[in-house]
N, C-alpha and C positions, 0 to 999 in steps of 0.2 A: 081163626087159628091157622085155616091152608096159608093164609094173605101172609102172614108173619112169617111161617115157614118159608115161603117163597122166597120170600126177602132175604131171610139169613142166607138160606141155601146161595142164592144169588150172589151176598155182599161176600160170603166165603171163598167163591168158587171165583168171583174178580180178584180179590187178595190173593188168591194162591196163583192165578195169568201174572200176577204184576211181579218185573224185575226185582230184586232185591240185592243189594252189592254187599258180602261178605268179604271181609279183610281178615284175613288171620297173618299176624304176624308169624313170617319163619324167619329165620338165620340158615345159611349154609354150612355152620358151623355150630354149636355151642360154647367151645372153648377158642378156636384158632380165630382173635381180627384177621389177623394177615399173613402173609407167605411170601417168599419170593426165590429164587432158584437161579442159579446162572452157573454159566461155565466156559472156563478161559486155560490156555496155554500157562502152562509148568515151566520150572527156571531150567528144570531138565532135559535131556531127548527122551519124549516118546509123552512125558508128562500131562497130563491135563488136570485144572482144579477145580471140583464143583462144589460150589460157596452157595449156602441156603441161610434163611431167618425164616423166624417161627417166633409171633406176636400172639399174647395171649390174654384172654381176658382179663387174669389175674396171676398169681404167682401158684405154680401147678407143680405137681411130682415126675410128670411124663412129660417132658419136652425135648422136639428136637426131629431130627429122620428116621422111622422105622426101617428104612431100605433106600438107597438108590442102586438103581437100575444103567449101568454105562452100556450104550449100542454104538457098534457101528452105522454107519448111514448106510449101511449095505441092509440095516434093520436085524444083524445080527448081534445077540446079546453078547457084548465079549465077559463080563462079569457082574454080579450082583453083589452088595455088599450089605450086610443085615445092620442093622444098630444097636451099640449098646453102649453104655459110659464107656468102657474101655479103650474103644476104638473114638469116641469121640464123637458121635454121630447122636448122642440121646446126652443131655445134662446131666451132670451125677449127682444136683438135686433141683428142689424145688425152684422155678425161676418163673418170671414173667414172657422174658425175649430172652430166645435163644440162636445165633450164630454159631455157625464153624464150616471149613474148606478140608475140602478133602482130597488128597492127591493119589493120582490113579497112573501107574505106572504103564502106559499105553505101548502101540507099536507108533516108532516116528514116521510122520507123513498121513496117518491115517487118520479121518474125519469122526468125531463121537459127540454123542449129545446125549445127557440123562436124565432119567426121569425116576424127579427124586417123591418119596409120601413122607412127610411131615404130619408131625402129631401132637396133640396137645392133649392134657387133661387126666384124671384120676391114673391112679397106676394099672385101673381095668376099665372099660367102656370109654378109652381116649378117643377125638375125633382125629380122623386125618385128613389130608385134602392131597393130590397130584397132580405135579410141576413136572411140566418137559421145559427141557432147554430151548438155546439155536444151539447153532453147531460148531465146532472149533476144531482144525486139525493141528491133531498133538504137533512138535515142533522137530527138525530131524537132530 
């Protein structure tokens, strides 16, 4: 009976040394595939325009930009902008892909880049993810 004990205890005590490779799948996301952010000079003086997409798994209620963020490259925030249908920035209903440009009335000559959160998913517990631009100086 010690000899059989020995044995388990042994054959346990090597099973539990030996590697084992666990996979869990994640996503970075639940709801958003993809994202993408940019931003470019305005028809106007001083103008800059920050154009985003928001890909989603499927056809959702919240889609779109919860906020973008416009800095100067001095790293000062010149303005924040919230989202909501009104303004453009969040779809005013359910969709899968959602695009829109948003025009930010800047000082001309001056360099900004933003950084926009995108969101996806139920009308509460949406995911988001955040996009920084490069940089563009508004036009004089």
């Amino acid at each position: 009976m010690k000899k059989i004990s020995f044995i388990l205890a042994t054959v346990l005590s090597i099973l539990l040394l030996c590697p084992v490779d666990a996979h869990a799948q994640t996503r970075a996301s639940q709801y958003i595939l993809s994202n993408t952010a940019s931003i470019s000079q305005g028809d106007g003086s001083g103008e800059v325009v920050v154009n985003f997409t928001v890909q989603a798994i499927r056809s959702l209620p919240k889609i779109g930009a919860i906020k973008i963020d416009i800095y100067r490259t001095s790293g000062d925030r010149a303005v924040t902008i919230w989202g909501n249908a009104s303004n453009g920035l969040l779809s005013s209903k359910s969709a899968t892909r959602y695009s829109y440009s948003y025009t930010y009335k800047g000082i001309p000559t001056v360099s900004y880049y933003a950084v926009v959160t995108v969101c996806a998913g139920p009308s509460i517990n949406y995911d988001t993810r955040t996009v920084k631009t490069s940089v563009v100086q508004a036009p004089k």
